[in-house]
C-alpha positions as CSV (number, residue, x, y, z in Angstrom):
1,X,101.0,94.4,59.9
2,X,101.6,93.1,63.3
3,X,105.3,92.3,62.6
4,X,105.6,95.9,61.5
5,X,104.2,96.6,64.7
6,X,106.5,94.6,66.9
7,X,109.8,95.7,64.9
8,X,108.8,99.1,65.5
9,X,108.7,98.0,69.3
10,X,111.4,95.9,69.7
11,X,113.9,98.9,70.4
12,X,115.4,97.8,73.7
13,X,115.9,93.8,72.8
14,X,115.4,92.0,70.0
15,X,117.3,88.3,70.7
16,X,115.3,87.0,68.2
17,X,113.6,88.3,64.5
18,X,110.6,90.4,65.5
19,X,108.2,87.8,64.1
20,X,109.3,85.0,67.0
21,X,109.6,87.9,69.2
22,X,106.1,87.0,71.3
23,X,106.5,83.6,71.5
24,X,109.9,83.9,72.6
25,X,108.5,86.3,75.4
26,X,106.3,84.6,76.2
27,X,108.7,81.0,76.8
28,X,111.5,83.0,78.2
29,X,109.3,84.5,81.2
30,X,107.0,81.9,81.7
31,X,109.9,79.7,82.4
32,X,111.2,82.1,84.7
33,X,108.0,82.8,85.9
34,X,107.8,79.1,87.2
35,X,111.3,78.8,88.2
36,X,111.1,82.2,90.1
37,X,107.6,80.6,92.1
38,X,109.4,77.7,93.5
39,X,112.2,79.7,94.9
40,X,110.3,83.0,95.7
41,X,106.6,81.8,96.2
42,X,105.0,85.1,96.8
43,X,108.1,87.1,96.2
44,X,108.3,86.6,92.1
45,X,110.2,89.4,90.3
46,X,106.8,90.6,88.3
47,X,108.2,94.2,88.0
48,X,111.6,92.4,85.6
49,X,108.9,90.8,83.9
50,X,107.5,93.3,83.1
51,X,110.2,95.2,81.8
52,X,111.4,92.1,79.6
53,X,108.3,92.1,78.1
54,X,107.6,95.6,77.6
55,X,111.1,96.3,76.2
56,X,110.7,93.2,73.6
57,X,107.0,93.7,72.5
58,X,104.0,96.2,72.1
59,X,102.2,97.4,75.0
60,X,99.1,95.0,74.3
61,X,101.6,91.7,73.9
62,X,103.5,92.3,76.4
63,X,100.1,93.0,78.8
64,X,99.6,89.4,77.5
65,X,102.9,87.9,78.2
66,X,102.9,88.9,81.8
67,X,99.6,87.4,82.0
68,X,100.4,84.3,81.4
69,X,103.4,84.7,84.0
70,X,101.3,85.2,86.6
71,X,99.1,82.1,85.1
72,X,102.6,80.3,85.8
73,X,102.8,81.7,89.1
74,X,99.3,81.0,90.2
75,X,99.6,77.6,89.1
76,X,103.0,76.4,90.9
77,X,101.3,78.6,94.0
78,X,98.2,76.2,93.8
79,X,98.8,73.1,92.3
80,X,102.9,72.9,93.9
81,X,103.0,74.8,96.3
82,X,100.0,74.3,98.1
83,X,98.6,78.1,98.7
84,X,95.7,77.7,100.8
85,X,92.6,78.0,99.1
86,X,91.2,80.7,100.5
87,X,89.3,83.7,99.8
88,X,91.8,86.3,100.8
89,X,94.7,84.0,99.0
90,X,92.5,84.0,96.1
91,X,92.2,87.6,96.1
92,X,95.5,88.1,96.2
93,X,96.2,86.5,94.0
94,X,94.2,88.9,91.4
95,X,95.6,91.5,92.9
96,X,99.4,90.0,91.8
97,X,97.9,90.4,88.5
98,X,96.9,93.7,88.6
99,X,99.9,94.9,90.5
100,X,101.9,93.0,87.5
101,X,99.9,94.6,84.4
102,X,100.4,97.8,86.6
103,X,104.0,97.0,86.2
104,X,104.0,96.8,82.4
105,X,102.1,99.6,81.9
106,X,104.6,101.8,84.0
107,X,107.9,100.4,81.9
108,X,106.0,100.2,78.3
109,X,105.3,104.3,79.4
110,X,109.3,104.9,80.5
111,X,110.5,102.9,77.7
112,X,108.1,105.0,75.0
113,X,109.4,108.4,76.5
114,X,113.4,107.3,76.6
115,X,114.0,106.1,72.5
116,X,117.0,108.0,72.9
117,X,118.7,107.1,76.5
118,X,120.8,104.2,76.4
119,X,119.5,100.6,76.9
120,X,120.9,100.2,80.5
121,X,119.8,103.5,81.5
122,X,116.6,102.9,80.0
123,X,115.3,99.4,81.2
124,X,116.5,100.5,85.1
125,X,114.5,103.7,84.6
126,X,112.0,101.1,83.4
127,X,112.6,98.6,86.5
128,X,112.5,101.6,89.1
129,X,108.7,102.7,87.6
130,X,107.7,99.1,87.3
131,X,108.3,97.9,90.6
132,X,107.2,101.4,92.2
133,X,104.1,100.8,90.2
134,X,104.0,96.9,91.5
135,X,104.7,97.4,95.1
136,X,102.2,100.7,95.1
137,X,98.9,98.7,93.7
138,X,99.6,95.9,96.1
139,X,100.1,98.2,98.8
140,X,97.1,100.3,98.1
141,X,95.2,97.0,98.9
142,X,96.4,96.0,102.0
143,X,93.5,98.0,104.0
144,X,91.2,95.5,102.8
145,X,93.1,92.0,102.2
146,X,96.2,92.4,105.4
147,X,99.2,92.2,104.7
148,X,100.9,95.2,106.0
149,X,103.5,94.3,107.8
150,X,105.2,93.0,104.4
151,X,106.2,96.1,103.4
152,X,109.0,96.8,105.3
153,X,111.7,98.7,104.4
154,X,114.1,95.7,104.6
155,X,111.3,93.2,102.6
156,X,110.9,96.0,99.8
157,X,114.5,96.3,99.7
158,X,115.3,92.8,99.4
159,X,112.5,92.3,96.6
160,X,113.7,95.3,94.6
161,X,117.3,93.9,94.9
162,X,115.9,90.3,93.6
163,X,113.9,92.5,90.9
164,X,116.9,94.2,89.4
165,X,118.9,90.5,89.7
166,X,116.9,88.7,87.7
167,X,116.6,91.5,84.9
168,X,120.3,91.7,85.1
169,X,119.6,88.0,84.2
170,X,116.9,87.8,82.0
171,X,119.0,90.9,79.9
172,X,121.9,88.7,79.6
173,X,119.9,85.3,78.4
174,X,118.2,87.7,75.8
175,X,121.9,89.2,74.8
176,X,123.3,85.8,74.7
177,X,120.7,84.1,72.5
178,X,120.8,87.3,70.3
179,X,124.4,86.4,69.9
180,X,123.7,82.9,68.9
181,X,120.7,83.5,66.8
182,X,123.0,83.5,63.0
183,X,119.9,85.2,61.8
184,X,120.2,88.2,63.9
185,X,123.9,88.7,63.4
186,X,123.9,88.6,60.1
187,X,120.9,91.7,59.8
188,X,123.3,93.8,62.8
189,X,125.9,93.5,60.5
């Protein structure tokens, strides 16, 4: 029942057989989740997570995968990076989350109504809700936890810009292993 359920889903990408399809997810953006952290920090491209995951897995799974990105984050932020363990850094932090789960919701939604657009049409349309979804839940929050003066133009910009980058990425390591994977060549053709 559950692979029915995720081959149903897996409309956008499918690099691997529908069965692997959350565990590949899941080690595909948790890697870049990590890798992101050290060279971003606070700056990690949640929103192309988001759309990865959404486009690859049902709404719940992919809630999950992103999860345990921001698991990944947290942990670099804390244990590598040395965030300072603070309330408001703490809170923040949860906030990340929330903005990131905000994120999936918004691209599972775009990606349910557009079956028919084409995939690149579809995963930007995706991106463009995700991250509006993203940067709006952490702005909302800013009243109470600071942090305005990060939402420049130029800052939300330069984020959005690393956002669609690194799904441009993430797309084309999906592609790729898709073409190598003899099992899903042989069912496209």
């Amino acid at each position: 029942m559950t692979h029915d359920v995720i081959k149903q889903s897996v409309a956008r990408l499918g690099p691997v057989e529908a069965r692997q399809a959350p565990l590949f997810a899941f080690a595909l953006l948790t890697a870049a989740s990590a890798l992101a952290s050290f060279v971003f920090a606070c700056a990690t491209p949640f929103a192309a997570f988001a759309v990865i995951a959404a486009a690859m897995l049902p709404q719940r799974l992919a809630l999950l995968v992103v999860a345990g990105c921001w698991l990944v984050n947290q942990g670099v932020g804390f244990g590598m990076l040395h965030y300072p363990i603070d309330l408001t850094t703490m809170l923040w932090g949860f906030v990340i989350c929330a903005a990131a789960l905000v994120a999936t919701f918004a691209a599972s939604a775009v990606l349910r109504v557009t079956p028919r657009l084409p995939a690149p049409l579809a995963l930007t349309l995706a991106l463009v809700s995700a991250y509006a979804g993203y940067e709006l839940t952490l702005l909302a929050l800013t009243p109470f936890l600071g942090g305005v003066a990060s939402f420049t133009a130029a800052i939300v910009t330069r984020i959005g810009l690393t956002s669609m980058a690194w799904l441009v990425g993430l797309v084309a390591v999906c592609e790729i292993i898709g073409l190598l994977n003899p099992a899903r060549s042989h069912r496209s053709a």
